[in-house]
C-alpha positions as CSV (number, residue, x, y, z in Angstrom):
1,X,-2.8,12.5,9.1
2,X,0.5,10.3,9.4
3,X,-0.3,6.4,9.2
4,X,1.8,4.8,12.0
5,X,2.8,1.0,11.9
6,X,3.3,-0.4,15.5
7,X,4.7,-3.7,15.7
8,X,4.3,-4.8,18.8
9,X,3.9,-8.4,20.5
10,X,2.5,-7.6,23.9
11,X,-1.1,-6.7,23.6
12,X,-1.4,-4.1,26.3
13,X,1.6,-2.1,24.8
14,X,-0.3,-2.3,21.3
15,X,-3.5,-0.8,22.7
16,X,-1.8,1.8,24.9
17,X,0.3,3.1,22.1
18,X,-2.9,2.6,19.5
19,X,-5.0,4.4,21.4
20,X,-2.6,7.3,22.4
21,X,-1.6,8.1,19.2
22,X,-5.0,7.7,17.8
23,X,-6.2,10.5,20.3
24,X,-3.0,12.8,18.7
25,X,-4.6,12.1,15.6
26,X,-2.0,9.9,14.1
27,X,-4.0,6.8,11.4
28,X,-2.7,3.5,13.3
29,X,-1.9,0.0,11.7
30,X,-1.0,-2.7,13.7
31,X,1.6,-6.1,13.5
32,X,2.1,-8.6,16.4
33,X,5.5,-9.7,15.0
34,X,8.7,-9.3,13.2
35,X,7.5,-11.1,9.6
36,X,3.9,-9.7,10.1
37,X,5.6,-6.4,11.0
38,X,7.8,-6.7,7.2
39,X,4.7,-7.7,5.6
40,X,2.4,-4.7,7.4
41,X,5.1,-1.9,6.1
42,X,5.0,-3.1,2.7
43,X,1.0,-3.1,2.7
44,X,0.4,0.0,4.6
45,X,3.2,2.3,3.7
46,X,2.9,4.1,6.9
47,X,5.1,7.1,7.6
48,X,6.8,6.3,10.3
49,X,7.4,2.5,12.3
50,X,7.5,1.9,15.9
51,X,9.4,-1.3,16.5
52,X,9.4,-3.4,19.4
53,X,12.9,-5.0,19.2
54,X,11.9,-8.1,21.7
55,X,9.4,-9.7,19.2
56,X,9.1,-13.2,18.2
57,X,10.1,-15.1,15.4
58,X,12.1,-12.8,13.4
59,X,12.9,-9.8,16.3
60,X,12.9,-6.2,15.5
61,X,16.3,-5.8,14.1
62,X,15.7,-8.3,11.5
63,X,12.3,-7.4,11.2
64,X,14.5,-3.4,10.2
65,X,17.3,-4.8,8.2
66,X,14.3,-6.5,5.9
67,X,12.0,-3.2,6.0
68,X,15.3,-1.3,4.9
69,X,16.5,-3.7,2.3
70,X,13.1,-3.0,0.2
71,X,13.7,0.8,-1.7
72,X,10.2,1.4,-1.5
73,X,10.2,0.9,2.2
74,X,13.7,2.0,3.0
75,X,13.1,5.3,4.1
76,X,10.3,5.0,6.3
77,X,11.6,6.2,9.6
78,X,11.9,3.5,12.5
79,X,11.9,4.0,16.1
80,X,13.2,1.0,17.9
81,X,10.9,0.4,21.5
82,X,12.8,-2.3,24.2
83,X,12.4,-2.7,27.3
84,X,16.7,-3.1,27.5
85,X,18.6,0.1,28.3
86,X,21.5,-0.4,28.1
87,X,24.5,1.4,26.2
88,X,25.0,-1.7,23.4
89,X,21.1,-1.8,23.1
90,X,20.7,1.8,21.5
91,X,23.6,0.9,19.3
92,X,21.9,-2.1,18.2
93,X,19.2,-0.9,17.1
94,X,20.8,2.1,14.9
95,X,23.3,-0.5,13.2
96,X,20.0,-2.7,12.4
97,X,18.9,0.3,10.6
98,X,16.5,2.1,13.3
99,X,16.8,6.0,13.4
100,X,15.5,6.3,17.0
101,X,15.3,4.3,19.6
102,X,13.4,4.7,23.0
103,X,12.8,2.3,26.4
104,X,10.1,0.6,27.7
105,X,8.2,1.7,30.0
106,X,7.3,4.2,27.3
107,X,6.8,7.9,28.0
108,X,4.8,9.5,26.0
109,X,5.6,12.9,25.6
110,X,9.6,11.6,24.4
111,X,8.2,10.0,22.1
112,X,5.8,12.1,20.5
113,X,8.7,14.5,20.0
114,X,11.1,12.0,18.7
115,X,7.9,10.8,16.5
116,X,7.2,14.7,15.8
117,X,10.9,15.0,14.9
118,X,11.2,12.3,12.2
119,X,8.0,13.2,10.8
120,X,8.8,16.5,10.4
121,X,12.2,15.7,8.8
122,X,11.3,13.2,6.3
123,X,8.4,15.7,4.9
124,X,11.6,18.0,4.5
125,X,13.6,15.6,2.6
């Protein structure tokens, strides 16, 4: 099953998404911030990043711009999670290098497809 790395600083979100997309069957590794987040995709090599953009230390656009400048790590999708919604925010995140990005609260349904979606597209590549 996909390994998904969720870098996330607030511990409720963590365990919500963990366990969610444990139950979908989904192989979760966990970071509580930006560097640890780096580090984590580097280690793990998951399939596919969800990445809390409010994080501290280095926050989740850095934390992207760093995942993307490594080649073995530069493909991995990203899907950027903020509690922010507004216009500039989405934008953000896809100049940081992010190929999704979603809001806070999260629904989980939109995101399973958008995490469906990527999934399915980078095994096509």
């Amino acid at each position: 099953m996909p390994k998904i790395l969720i870098v996330e600083d607030n511990e409720m979100n963590r365990d919500l998404l963990k366990r969610r997309l444990s139950k979908k069957g989904y192989d979760i590794a966990l970071a509580v911030d930006g560097l640890e987040g780096v580090s984590a995709a580097s280690a793990e090599r998951p399939d596919l990043i969800l990445m809390d953009v409010g994080l501290p230390g280095i926050d989740g656009h850095e934390a992207t711009r760093r995942i993307r400048a490594e080649p073995g790590l530069a493909r991995i999708p990203i899907i950027a999670l903020t509690a922010h919604a507004m216009s500039d925010d989405r934008a953000k995140a896809i100049d940081a290098g992010c190929d999704d990005y979603d809001t806070k609260p999260v629904d989980l349904p939109r995101l399973l497809a958008k995490v469906e979606a990527l999934l399915a597209r980078t095994a096509g590549q």
